[in-house]
C-alpha positions as CSV (number, residue, x, y, z in Angstrom):
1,X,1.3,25.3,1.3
2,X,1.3,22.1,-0.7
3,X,4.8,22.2,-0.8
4,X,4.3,20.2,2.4
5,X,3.4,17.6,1.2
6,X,4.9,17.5,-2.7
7,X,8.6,17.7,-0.8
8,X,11.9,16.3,-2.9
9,X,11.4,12.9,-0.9
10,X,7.8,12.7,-1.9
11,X,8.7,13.4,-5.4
12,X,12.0,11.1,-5.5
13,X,10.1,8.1,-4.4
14,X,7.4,8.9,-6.9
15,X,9.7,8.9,-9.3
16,X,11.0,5.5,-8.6
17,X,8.5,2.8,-8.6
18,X,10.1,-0.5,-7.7
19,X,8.2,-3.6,-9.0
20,X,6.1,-2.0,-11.8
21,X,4.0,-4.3,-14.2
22,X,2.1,-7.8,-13.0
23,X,2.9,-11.1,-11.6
24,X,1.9,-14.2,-13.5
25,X,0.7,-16.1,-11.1
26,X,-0.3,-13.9,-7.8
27,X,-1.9,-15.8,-5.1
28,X,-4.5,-12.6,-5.2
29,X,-5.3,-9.4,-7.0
30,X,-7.1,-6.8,-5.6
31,X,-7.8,-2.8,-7.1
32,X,-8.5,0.4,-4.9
33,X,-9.2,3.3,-6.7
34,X,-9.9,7.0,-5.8
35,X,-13.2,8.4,-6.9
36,X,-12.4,11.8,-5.9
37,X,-9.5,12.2,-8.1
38,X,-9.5,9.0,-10.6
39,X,-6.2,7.4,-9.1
40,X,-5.8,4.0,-9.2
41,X,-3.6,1.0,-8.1
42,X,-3.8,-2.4,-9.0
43,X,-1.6,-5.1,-6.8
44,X,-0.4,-8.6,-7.4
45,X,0.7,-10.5,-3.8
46,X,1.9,-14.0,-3.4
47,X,2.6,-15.3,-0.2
48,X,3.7,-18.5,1.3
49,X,3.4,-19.5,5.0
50,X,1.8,-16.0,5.4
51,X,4.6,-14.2,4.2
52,X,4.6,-11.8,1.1
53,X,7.1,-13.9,-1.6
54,X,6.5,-11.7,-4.2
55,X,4.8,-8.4,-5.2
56,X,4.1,-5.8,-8.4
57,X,1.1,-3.6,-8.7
58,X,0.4,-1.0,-11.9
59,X,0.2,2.4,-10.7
60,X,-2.4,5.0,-12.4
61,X,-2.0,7.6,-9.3
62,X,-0.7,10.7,-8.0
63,X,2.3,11.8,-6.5
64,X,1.0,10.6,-3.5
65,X,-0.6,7.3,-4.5
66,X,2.8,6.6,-6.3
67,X,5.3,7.6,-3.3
68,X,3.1,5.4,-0.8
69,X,3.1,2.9,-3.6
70,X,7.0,2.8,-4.1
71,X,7.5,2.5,0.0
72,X,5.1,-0.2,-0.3
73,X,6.8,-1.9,-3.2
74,X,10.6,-1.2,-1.3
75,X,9.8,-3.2,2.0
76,X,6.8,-5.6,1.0
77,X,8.5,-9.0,0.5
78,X,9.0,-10.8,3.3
79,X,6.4,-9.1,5.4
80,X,4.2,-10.4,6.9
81,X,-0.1,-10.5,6.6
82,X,-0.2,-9.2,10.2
83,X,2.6,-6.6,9.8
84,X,0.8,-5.5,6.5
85,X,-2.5,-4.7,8.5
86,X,-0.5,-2.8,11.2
87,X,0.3,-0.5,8.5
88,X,-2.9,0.0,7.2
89,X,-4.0,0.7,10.3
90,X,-1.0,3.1,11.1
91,X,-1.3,5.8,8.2
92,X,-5.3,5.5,8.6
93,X,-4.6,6.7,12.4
94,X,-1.3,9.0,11.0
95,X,-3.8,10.3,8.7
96,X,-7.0,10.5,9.6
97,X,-6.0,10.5,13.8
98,X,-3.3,12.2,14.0
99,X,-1.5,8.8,15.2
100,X,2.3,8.6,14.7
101,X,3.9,7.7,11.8
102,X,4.5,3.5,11.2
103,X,7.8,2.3,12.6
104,X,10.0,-0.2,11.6
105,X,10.2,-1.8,8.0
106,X,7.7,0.9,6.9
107,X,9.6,3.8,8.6
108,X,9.7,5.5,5.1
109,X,5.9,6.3,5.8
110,X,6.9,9.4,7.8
111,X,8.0,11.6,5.1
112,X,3.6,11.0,4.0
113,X,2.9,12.7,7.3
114,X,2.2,16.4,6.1
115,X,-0.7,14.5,3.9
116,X,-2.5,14.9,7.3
117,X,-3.4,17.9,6.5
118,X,-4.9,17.7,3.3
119,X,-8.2,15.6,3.5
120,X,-8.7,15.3,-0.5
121,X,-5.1,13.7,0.0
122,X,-6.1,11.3,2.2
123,X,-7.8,8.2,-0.5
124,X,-4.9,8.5,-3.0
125,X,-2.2,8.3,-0.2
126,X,-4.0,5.2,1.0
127,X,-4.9,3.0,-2.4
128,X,-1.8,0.3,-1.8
129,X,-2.5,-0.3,2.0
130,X,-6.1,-0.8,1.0
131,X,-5.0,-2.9,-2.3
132,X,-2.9,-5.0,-0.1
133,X,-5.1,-5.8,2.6
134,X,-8.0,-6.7,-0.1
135,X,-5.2,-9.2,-1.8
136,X,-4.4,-10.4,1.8
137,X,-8.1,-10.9,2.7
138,X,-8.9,-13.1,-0.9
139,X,-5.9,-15.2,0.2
140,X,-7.3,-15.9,3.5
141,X,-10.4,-16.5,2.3
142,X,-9.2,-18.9,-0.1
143,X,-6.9,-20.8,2.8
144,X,-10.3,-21.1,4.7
145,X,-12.0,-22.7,1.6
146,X,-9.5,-25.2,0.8
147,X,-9.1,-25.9,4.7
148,X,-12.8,-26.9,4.6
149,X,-12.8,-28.6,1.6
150,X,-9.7,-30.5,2.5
């Protein structure tokens, strides 16, 4: 049964975690962890003209929290803070909805769909999306206070 969802494309992008360790000078860092089952994921973004220039994030997770994690880390830079929430929004719906799996950049996403059916698997899966939108949301927030300021 949970083969499903521990499949050999689950398990090779666990395996291998692009852009491991921490940025020196992110634009934001934000934290989403799992209370259910202790994972954890902790994400440096920069961005410039509201598009991710750089990216790392340190991965305490699961299989599932690190595969989402790696497809995040393979097809982050250069997206952009609107494209970012799309895909948020997408595996929430994939998940939770039974919405289709996100297209484009974040096609990679599809191969989480079996996590549908496993609601303990649902927080873990999701840690980088949230990670990334809270890093995305300090930015903004930090725009809009220098805007005013300025």
């Amino acid at each position: 049964m949970l083969d499903d969802i521990y499949n050999a494309k689950i398990l090779e992008f666990a395996g291998n975690i692009p852009r491991i360790g921490r940025l020196e000078h992110p634009d934001a860092t934000a934290k989403a962890h799992s209370k259910l089952c202790g994972s954890t994921v902790l994400v440096d973004l920069c961005m410039k003209d509201g598009v991710v220039t750089d990216f790392a994030h340190d991965v305490k997770a699961c299989a599932l929290g690190q595969a989402s994690s790696s497809i995040m880390a393979q097809h982050v830079i250069g997206a952009t803070a609107e494209e970012l929430r799309e895909v948020q929004k997408s595996m929430r719906a994939m998940l939770k909805e039974g919405g289709e799996p996100p297209k484009g950049r974040f096609e990679d996403l599809r191969f989480l769909e079996p996590v549908r059916e496993y609601k303990a698997r649902h927080a873990s899966t999701m840690l980088t999306f949230d990670a990334v939108v809270d890093a995305l949301d300090q930015i903004e927030a930090k725009a809009k206070e220098n805007g005013a300021a300025a």
